[in-house]
N, CA, C and O atoms as CSV, one atom per row, in Angstrom:
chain,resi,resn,atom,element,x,y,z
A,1,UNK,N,N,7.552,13.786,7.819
A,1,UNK,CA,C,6.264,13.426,8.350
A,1,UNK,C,C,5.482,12.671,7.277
A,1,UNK,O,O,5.262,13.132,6.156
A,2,UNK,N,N,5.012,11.274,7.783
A,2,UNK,CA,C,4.016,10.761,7.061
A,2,UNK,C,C,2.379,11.461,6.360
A,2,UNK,O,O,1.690,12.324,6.902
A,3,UNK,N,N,2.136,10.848,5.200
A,3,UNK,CA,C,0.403,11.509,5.142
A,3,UNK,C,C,-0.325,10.645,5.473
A,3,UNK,O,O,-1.482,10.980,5.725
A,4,UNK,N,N,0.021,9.324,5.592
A,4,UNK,CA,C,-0.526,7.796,5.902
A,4,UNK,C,C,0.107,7.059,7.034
A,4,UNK,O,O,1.184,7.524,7.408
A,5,UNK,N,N,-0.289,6.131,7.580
A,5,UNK,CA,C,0.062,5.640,8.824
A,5,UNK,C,C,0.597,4.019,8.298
A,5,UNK,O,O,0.096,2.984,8.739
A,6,UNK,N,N,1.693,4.065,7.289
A,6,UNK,CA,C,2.556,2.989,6.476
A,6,UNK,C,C,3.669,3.304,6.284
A,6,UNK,O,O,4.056,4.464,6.429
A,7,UNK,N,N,4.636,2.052,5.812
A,7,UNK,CA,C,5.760,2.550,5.692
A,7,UNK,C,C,5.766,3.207,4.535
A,7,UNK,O,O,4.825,3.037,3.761
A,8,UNK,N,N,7.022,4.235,4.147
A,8,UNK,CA,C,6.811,5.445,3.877
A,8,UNK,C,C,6.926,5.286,2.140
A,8,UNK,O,O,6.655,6.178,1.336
A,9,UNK,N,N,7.407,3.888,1.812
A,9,UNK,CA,C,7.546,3.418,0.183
A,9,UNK,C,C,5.873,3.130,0.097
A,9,UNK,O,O,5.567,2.421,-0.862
A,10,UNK,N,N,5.231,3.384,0.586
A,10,UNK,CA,C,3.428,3.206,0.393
A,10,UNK,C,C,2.880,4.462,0.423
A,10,UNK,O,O,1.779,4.283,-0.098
A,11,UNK,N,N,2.949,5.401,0.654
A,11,UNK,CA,C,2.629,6.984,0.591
A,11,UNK,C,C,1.618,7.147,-0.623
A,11,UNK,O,O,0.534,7.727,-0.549
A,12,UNK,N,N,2.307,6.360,-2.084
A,12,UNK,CA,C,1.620,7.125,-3.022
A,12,UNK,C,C,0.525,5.977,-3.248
A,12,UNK,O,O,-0.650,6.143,-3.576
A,13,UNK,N,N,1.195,4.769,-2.994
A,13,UNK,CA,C,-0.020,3.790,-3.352
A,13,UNK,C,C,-1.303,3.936,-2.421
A,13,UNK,O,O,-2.349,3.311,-2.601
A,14,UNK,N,N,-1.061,4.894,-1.351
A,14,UNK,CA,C,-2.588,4.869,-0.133
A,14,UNK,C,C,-3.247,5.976,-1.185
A,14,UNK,O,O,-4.410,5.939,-1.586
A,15,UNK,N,N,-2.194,7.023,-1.563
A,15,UNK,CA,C,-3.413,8.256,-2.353
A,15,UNK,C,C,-3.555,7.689,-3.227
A,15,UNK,O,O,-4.755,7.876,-3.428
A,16,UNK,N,N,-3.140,6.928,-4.165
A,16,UNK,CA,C,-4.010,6.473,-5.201
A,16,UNK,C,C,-5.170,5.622,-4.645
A,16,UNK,O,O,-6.322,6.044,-4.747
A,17,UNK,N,N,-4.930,4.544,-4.113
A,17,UNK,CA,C,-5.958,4.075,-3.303
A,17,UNK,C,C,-7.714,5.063,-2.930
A,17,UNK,O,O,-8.928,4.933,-3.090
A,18,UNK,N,N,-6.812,5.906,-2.429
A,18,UNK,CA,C,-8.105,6.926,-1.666
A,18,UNK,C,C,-8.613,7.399,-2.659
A,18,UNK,O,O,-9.837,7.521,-2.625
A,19,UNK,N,N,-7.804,7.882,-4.029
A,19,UNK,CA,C,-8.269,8.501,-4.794
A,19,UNK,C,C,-9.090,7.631,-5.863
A,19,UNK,O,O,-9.822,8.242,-6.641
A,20,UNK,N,N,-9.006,6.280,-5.935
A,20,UNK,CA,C,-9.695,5.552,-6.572
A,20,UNK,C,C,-10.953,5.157,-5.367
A,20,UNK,O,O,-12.100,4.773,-5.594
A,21,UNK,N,N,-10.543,5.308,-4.552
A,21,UNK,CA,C,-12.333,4.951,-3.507
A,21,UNK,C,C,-12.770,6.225,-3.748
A,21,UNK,O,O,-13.988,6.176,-3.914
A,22,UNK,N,N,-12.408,7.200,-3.833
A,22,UNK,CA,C,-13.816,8.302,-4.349
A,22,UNK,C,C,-14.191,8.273,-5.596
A,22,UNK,O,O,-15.327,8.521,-6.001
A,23,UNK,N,N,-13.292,7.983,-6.217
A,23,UNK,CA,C,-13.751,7.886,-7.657
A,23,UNK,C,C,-14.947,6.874,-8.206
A,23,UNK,O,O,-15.592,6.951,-9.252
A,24,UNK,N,N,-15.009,5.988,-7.235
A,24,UNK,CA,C,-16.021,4.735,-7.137
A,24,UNK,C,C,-17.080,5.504,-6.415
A,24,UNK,O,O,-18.181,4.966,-6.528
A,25,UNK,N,N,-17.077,6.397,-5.840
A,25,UNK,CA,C,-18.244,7.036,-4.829
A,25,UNK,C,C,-18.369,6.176,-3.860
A,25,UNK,O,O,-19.462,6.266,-3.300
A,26,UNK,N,N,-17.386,5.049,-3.276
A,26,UNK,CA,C,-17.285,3.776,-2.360
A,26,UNK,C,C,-17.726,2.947,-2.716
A,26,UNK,O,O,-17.396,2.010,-1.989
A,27,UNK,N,N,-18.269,2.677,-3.376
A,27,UNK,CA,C,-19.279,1.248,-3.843
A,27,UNK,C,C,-17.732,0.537,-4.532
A,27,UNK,O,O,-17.632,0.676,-5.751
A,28,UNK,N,N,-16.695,-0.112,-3.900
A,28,UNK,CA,C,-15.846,-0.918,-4.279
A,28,UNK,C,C,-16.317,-2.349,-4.821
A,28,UNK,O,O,-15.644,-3.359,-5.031
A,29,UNK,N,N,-17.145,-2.208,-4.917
A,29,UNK,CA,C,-17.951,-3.880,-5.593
A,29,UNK,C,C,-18.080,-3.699,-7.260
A,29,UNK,O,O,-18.507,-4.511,-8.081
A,30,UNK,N,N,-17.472,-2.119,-7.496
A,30,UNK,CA,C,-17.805,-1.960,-8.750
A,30,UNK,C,C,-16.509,-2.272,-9.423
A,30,UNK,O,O,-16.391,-2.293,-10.648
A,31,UNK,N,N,-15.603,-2.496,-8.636
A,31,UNK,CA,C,-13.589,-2.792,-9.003
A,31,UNK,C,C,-13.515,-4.401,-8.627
A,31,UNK,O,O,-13.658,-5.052,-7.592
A,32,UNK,N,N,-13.097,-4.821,-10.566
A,32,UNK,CA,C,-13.394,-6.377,-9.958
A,32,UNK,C,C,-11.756,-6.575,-9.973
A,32,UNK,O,O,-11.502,-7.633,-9.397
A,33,UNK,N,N,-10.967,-6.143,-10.278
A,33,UNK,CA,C,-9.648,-6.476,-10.099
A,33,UNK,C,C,-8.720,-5.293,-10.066
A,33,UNK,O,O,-9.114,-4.134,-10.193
A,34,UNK,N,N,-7.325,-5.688,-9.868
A,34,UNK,CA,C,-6.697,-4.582,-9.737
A,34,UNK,C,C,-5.135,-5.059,-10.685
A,34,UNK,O,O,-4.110,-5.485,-10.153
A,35,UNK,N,N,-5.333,-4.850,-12.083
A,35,UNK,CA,C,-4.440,-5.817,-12.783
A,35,UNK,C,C,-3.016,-5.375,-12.394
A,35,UNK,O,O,-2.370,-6.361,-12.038
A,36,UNK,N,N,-2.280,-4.196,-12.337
A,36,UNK,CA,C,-1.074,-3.787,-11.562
A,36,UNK,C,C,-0.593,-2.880,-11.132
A,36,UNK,O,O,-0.730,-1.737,-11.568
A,37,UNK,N,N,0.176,-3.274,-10.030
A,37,UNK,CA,C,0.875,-2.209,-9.073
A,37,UNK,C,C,2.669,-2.212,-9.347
A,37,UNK,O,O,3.551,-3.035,-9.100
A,38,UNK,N,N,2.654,-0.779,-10.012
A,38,UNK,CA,C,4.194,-0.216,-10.290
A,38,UNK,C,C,4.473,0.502,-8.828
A,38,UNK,O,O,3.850,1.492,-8.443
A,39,UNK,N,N,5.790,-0.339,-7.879
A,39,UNK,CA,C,6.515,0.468,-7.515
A,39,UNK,C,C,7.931,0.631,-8.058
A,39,UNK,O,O,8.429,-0.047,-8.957
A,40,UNK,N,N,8.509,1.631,-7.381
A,40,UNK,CA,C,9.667,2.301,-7.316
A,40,UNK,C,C,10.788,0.851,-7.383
A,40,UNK,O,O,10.580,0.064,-6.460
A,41,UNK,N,N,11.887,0.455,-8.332
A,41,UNK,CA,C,12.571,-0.269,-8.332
A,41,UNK,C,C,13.996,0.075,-7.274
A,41,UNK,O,O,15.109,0.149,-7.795
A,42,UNK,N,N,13.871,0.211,-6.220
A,42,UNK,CA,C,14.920,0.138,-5.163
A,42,UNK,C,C,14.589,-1.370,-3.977
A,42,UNK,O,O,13.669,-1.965,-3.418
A,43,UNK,N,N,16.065,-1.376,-4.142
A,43,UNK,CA,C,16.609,-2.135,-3.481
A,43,UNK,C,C,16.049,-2.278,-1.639
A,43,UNK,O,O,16.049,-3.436,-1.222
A,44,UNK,N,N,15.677,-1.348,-0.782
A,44,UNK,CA,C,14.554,-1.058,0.251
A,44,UNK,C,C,13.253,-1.761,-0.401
A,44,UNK,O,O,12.915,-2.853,0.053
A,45,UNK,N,N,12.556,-1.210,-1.387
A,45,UNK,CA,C,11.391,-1.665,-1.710
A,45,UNK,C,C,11.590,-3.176,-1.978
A,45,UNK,O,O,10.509,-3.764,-1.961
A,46,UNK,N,N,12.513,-3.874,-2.188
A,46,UNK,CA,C,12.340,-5.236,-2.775
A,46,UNK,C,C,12.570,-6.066,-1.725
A,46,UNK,O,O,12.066,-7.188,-1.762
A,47,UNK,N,N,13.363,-5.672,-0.614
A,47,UNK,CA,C,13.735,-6.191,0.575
A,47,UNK,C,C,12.254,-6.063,1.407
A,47,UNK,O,O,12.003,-6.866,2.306
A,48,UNK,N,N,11.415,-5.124,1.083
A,48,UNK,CA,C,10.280,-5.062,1.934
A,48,UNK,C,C,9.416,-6.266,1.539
A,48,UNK,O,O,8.919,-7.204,2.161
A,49,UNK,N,N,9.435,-5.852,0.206
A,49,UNK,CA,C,8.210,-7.162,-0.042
A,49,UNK,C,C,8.598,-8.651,-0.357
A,49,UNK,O,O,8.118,-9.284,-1.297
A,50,UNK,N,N,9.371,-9.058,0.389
A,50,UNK,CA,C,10.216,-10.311,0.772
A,50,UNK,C,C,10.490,-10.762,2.034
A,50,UNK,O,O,10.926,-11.810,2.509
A,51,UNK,N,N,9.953,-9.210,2.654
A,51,UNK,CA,C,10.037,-9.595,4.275
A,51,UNK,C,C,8.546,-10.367,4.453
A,51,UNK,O,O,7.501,-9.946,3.958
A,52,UNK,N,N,8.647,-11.306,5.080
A,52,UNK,CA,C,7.042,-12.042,5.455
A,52,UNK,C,C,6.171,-11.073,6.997
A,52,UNK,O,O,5.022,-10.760,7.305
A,53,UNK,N,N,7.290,-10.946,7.467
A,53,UNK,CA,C,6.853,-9.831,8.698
A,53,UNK,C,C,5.977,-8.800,8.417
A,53,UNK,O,O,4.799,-8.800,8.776
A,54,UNK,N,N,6.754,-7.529,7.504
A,54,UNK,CA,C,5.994,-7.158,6.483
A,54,UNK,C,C,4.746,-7.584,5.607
A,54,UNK,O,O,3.651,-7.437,6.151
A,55,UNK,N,N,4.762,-7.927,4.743
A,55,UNK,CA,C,4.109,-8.632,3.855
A,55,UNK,C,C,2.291,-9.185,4.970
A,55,UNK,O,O,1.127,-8.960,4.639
A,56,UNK,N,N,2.580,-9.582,5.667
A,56,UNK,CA,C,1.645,-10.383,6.928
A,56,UNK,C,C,2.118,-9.303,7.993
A,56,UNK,O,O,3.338,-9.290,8.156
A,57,UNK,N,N,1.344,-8.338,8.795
A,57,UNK,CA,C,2.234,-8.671,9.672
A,57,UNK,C,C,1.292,-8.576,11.114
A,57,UNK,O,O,0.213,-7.985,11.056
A,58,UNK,N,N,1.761,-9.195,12.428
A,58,UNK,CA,C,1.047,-9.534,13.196
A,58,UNK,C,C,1.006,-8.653,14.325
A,58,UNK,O,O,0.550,-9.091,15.381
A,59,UNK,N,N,1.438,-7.419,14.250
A,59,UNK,CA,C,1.245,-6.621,15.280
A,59,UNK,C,C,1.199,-5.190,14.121
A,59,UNK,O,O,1.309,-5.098,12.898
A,60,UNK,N,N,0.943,-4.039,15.420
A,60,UNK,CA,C,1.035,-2.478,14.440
A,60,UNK,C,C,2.268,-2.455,14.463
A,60,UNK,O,O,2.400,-2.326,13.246
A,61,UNK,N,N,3.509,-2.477,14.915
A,61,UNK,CA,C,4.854,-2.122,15.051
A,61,UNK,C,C,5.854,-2.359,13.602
A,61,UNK,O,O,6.698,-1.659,13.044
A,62,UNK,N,N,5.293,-3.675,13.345
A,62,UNK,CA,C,5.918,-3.833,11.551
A,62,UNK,C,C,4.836,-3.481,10.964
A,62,UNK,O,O,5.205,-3.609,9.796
A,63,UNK,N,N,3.395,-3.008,10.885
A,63,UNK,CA,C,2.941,-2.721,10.193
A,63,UNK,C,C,3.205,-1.326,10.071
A,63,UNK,O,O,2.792,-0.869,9.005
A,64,UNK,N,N,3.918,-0.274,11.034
A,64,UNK,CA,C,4.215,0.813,11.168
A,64,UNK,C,C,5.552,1.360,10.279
A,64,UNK,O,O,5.870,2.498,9.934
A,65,UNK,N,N,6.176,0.079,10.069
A,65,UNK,CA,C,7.417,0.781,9.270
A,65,UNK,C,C,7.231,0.587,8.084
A,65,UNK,O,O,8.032,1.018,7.255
């Protein structure tokens, strides 16, 4: 079971996410950049972010996996 409504190689990047919007108290105008994002070096993950479907995608159905 998911904790987020993404595919499932995004799990930790949404709680960090969430956990950096409280940490801001929401005022995201105070985060002027976001210099980098470490994922997981597998072969799934690299195929994802090469998919343009993915990457963009134009319905919930690929945004779901």
């Amino acid at each position: 079971m998911k904790a987020y409504p993404c595919v499932n190689t995004a799990q930790s990047a949404v709680a960090a996410a969430l956990q950096l919007h409280t940490f801001l108290k929401a005022d995201v105008n105070r985060l002027s950049r976001v210099s980098d994002i470490v994922m997981a070096d597998y072969r799934v993950i690299k195929r994802h972010q090469d998919d343009p479907g993915r990457v963009h995608p134009h319905s919930r159905e690929p945004a779901d996996q």
